[in-house]
C-alpha positions, 0 to 999 in steps of 0.5 A: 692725607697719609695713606700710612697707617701708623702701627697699632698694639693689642688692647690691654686685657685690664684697666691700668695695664699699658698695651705694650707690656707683652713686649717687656724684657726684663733686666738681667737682675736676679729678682726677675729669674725664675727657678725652673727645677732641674728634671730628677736623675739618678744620682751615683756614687764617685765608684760607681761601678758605671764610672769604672767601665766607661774608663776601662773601656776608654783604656781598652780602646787606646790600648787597641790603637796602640797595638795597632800602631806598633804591628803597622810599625813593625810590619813597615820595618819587617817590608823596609828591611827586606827591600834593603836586604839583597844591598845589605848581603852584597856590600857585607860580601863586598867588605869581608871577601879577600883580595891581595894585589898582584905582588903579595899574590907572587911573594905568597907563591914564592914563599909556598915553593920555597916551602916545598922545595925545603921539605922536598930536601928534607924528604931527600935527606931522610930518604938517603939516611934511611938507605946508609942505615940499611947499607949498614946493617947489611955490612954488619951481616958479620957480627961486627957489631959496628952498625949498632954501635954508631946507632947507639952512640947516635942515639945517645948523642941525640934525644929521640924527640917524639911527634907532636900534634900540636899545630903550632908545631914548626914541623908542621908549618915547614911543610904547607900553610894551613889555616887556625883551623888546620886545613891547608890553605889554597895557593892563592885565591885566583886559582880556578883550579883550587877554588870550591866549587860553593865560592864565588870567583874574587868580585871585582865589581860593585853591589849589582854585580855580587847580586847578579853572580849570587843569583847565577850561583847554583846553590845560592840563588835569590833566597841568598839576598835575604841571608841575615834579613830575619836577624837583621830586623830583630836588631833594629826592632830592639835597637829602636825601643831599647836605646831612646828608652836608655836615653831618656833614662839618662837624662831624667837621672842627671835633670837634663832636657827630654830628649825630643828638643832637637840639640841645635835648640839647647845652650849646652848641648854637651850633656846631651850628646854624652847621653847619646852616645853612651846610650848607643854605646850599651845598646849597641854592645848589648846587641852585638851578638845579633850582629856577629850573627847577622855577619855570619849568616850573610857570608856563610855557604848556603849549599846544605852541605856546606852550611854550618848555621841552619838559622839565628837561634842555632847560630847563636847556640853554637858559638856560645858551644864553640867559642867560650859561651857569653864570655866569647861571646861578649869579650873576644876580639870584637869587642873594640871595634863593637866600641868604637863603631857604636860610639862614633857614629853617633858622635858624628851624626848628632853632632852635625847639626851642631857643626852646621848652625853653630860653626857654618852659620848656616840655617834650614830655614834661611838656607835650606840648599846650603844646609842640604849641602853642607849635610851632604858634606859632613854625611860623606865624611862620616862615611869616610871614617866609618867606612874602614871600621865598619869593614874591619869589624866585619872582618874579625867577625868572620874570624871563628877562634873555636875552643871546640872543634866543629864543623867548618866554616865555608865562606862564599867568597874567599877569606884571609887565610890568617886571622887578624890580631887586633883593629890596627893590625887589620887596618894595617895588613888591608893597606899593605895586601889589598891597597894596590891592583888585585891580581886579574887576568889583565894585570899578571901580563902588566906585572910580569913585564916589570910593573911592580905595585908597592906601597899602602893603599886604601882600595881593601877600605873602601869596598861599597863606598861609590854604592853609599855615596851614590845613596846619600847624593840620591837623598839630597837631591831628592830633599832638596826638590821637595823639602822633606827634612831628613828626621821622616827617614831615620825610623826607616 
């Protein structure tokens, strides 16, 4: 016999009622629901004034994080800017500071003794006729009449010319080379003797070594390494919301793609870049004054005695005084070269990824040390033509064609005496004075043995191009071992 019981269900409660009914599920048909009344609440209007401050509620927390984003944002540039600043002051100095070869040094020289031994004659000459006039008054002593005659007849020979103050006046040139400014210009910039005492010595060397001479400067000091920074973020603050709000402008008015969607990604990529370029070509002139005034600001003294821009606000206000107010501001020489620097760049580094995908064949995905590579390459020819742009449009920034007469500009390192006429005109004299040997200690005992250096050269060009190369080797090396794409730096 089994000792399994088999399982017993509870006794129905009624006749006709089977035992295992309490186990029953119904079907989910709609006869077997019942309609369980839902607890009453309070019901309210669509604008009910409850609605209408959950939303502004909501709006004020994203506004909130909003602004908070934005202050981190800014306040991450401000620090960016700030460590990129004492690299800044001294690749600008770099640049802008002149320094003519070992040949163009003597031919200057040459040409300035020239001068003087030719006003020395003139000197000479105007001595001794001064002397026979007196000779000839002191023989007419008589009342022979013979000297006044031979003057009056001189005189009518020959107009009196009066003096003139006007320095482009040849009598004044005859005499010693003065600047646009009127001031005599030094001999050369490698004379000790001549040399202010708030400039510089010429620097021969790289970035760390203008750093370290601007930290031993009296006068200068590390407060010297953050001339312009101020400036300098305040343009690329603006630079950054004004030109993709341009952009995506651009492309909304000619029914373009956003302009999120990388290029590479896009079958005609043309009308994109247009809008790039021209984008960055309006912000960037629109922002020039910022600047002309960052430049300034850098290369200016900081001696107080020697300063001629206490800040940005009054820098702007005195060359819109000084120098024909927005309309020198805007359409003076520097305009062309604003336009062609602010067109090029992009042009170059939009089209790049282009060039890599479409014409290399090269994939980030598949390739990404050939990509990097090929980056690196195109980013190093993008040096080599912006470079010299860069450093000419740095140049005639420096250059103060003043309507008004002010104070003096002092640089704290030299500066071409004369101002350049135009973008070829610099690229031209840069090659032609500054291309061979500068004019040291070293190489005056080598030239003066015979050694002559002529030609063009690209050495004035090229000023700060080892520190830049460095920089974008750095980057690539560093991107390739971690696999950071290069799009995460470009806010920064």
């Amino acid at each position: 016999m089994s000792n399994r019981q088999e399982p017993r269900f509870p006794a129905a409660n009624g006749k006709g009622v089977s035992g295992i009914r309490p186990y029953y599920a119904p079907g989910l048909s709609q006869g077997n629901y019942t309609t369980l009344s839902a607890p009453s609440l309070p019901t309210f209007p669509v604008n009910s004034s409850y609605l209408t401050d959950d939303l502004d509620d909501l709006d004020l927390i994203d506004s909130r994080a909003a602004a908070r984003e934005l202050i981190n944002f800014v306040a991450l540039k401000f620090l960016t800017t700030a460590v990129n600043s004492p690299f800044e002051v001294a690749n600008t100095l770099l640049q802008v500071q002149y320094l003519p070869t070992e040949q163009d040094n003597r031919l200057f020289n040459a040409q300035l003794q020239s001068t003087e031994e030719e006003t020395s004659s003139d000197y000479a000459e105007e001595e001794n006729n001064d002397e026979d006039d007196e000779e000839e008054d002191d023989e007419d002593i008589y009342g022979t009449g013979s000297g006044s005659r031979s003057r009056r007849r001189h005189s009518s020979d020959e107009p009196y010319q009066q003096p003139t103050l006007d320095p482009s006046d040849p009598m004044f040139k005859r005499h010693v080379p003065v600047d646009e400014s009127g001031y005599i210009v030094r001999p050369s910039v490698y004379d000790e003797g001549t040399r202010p005492q708030h400039q510089l010595p010429p620097i021969e060397g790289g970035v760390w070594k203008t750093i370290k001479l601007l930290l031993n400067k009296e006068g200068e000091g590390w407060k010297s390494l953050f001339k312009g920074q101020y400036t300098n973020w305040l343009y690329e603050i603006s630079h950054l919301f004004l030109q993709p709000t341009l952009e995506g402008t651009l492309n909304d008015a000619f029914g373009l793609y956003d302009d999120t969607i990388p290029l590479v990604h896009l079958d005609h990529a043309g009308p994109n870049v247009a809008t790039i370029v021209f984008s960055h070509l309006i912000i960037g002139v629109l922002l020039s004054p910022l600047e002309l005034v960052k430049t300034r600001m850098i290369v200016q003294s900081a001696s107080p005695l020697q300063r001629k821009y206490k800040g940005p606000l009054h820098a702007l206000r005195t060359i819109m005084a000084e120098e024909g107010g927005l309309k020198g501001l805007y359409m003076s020489h520097n305009l062309v070269p604003t336009m062609l620097y602010h067109s090029l760049i992009p042009l170059i580094s939009n089209t790049g990824p282009l060039i890599i995908d479409r014409i290399f064949r090269v994939s980030a995905v598949d390739s990404p040390f050939l990509y990097g590579l090929a980056q690196l390459g195109l980013d190093t020819l993008e040096l080599i033509i912006t470079l010299p742009l860069e450093t000419i449009r740095k140049r005639m920034q420096c250059q103060i064609r003043s309507r008004v007469p002010g104070k003096r500009f002092e640089s704290v390192v030299p500066l071409r005496p004369v101002p350049y006429a135009g973008v070829g005109d610099a690229i031209y004299k840069i090659m032609k004075e500054e291309g061979g040997k500068p004019a040291t200690r070293k190489n005056r005992k080598t030239s003066s043995r015979g050694i002559q250096y002529t030609g063009l050269g690209l050495r004035g060009l090229y000023q700060g191009f080892g520190m830049q190369c460095t920089t974008n080797i750095v980057f690539f090396v560093f991107h390739a071992i971690n696999g950071i794409e290069a799009d995460d730096f470009e806010d920064f």
